[in-house]
Biotite code that builds the C-alpha atoms (Angstrom):
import biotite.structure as struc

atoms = struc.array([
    struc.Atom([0.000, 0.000, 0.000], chain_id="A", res_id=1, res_name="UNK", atom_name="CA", element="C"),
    struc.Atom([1.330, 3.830, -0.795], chain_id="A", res_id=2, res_name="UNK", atom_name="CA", element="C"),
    struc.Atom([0.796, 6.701, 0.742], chain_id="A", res_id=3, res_name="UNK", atom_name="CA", element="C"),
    struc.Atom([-1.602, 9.053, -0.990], chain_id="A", res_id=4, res_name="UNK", atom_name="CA", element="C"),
    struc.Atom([0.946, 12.379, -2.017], chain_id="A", res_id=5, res_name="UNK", atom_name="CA", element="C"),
    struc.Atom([0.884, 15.078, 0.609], chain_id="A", res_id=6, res_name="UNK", atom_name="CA", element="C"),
    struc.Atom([-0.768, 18.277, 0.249], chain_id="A", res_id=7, res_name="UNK", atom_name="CA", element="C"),
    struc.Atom([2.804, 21.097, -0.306], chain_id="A", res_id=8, res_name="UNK", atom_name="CA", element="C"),
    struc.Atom([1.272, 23.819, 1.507], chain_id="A", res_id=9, res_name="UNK", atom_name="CA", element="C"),
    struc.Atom([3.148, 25.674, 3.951], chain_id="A", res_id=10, res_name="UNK", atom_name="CA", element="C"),
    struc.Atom([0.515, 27.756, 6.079], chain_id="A", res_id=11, res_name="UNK", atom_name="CA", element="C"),
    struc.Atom([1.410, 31.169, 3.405], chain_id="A", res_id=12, res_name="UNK", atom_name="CA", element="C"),
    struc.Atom([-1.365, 31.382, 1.673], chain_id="A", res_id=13, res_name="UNK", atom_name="CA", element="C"),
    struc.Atom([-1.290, 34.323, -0.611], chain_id="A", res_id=14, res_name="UNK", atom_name="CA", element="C"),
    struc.Atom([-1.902, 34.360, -4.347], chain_id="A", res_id=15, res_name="UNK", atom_name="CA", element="C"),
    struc.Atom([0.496, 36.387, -5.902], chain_id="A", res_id=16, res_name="UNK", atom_name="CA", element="C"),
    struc.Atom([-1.464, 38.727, -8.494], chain_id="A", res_id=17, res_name="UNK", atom_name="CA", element="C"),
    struc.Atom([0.778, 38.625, -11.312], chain_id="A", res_id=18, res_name="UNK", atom_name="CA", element="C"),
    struc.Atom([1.626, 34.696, -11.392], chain_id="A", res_id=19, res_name="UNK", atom_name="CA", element="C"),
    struc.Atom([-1.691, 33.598, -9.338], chain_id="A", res_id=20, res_name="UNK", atom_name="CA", element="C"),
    struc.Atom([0.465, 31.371, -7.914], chain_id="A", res_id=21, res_name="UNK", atom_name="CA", element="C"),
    struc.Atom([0.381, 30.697, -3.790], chain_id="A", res_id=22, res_name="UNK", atom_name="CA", element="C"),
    struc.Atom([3.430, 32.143, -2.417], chain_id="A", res_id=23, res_name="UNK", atom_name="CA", element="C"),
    struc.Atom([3.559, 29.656, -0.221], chain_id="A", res_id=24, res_name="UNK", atom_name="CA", element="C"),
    struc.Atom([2.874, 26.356, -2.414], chain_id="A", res_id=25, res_name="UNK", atom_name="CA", element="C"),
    struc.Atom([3.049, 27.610, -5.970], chain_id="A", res_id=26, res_name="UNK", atom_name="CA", element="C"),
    struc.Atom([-0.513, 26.334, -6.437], chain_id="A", res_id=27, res_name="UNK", atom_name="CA", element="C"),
    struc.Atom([-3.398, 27.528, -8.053], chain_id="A", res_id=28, res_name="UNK", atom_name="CA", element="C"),
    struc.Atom([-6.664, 28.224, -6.165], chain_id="A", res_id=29, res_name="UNK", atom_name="CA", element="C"),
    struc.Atom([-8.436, 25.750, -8.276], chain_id="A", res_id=30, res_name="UNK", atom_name="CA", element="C"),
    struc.Atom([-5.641, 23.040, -7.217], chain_id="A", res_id=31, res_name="UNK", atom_name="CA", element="C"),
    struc.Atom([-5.587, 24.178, -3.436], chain_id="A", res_id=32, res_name="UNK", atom_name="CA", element="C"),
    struc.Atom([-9.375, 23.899, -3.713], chain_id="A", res_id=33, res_name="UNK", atom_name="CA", element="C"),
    struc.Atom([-9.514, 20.129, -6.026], chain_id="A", res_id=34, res_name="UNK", atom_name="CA", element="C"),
    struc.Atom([-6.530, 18.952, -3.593], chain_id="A", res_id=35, res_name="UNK", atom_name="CA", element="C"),
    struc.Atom([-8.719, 16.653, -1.576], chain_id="A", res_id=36, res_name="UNK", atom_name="CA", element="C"),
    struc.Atom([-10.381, 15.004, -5.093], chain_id="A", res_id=37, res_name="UNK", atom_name="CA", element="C"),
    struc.Atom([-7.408, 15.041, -7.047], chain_id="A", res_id=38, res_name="UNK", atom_name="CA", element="C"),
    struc.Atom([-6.524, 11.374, -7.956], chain_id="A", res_id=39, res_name="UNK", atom_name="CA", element="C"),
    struc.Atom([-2.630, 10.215, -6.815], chain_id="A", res_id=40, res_name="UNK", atom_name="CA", element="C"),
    struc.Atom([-1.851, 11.216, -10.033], chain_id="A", res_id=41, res_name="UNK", atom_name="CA", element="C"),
    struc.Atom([-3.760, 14.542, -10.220], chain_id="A", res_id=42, res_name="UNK", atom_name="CA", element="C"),
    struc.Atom([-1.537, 15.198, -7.189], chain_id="A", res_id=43, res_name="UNK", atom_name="CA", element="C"),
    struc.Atom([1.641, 13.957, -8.465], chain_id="A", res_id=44, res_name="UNK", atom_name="CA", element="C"),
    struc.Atom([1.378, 16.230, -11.608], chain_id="A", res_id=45, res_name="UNK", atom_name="CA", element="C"),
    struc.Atom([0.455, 19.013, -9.181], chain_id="A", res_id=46, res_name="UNK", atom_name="CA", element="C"),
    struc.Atom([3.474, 18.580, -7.409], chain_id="A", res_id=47, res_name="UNK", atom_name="CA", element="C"),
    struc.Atom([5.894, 18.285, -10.135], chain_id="A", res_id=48, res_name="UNK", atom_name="CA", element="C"),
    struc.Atom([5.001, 21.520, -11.917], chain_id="A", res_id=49, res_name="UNK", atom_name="CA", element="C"),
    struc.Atom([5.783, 23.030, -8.474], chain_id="A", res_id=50, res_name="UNK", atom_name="CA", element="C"),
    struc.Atom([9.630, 23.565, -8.754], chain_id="A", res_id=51, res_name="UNK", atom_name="CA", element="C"),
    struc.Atom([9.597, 25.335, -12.134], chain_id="A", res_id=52, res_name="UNK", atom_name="CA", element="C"),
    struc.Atom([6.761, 27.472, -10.566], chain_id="A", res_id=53, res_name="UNK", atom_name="CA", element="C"),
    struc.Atom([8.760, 28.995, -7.946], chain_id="A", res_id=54, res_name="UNK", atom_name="CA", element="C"),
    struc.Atom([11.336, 29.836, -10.269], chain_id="A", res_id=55, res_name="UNK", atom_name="CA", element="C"),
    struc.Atom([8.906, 32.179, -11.402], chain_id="A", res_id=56, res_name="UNK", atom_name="CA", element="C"),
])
């Protein structure tokens, strides 16, 4: 059995305006909001795009 992906956030939760990224996660609202019904893979995607977003 695996462990379902973790949830990245941080406790910052700010959208930055120009990116509308969270400052603290690099999500979007719509993935901080689907986080809980995203599929393991939903979440793994999520969580891969993360790095290059807080490049940004």
């Amino acid at each position: 059995m695996t462990t379902p992906p973790l949830s990245p956030c941080i406790a910052v939760c700010v959208i930055d305006p120009a990116t509308g990224f969270c400052r603290g996660c690099a999500r979007t609202l719509a993935e901080i909001a689907g986080w809980l019904a995203f599929s393991d893979e939903e979440k793994q995607r999520v969580l891969a795009a993360l790095p290059a977003r807080r490049r940004v």
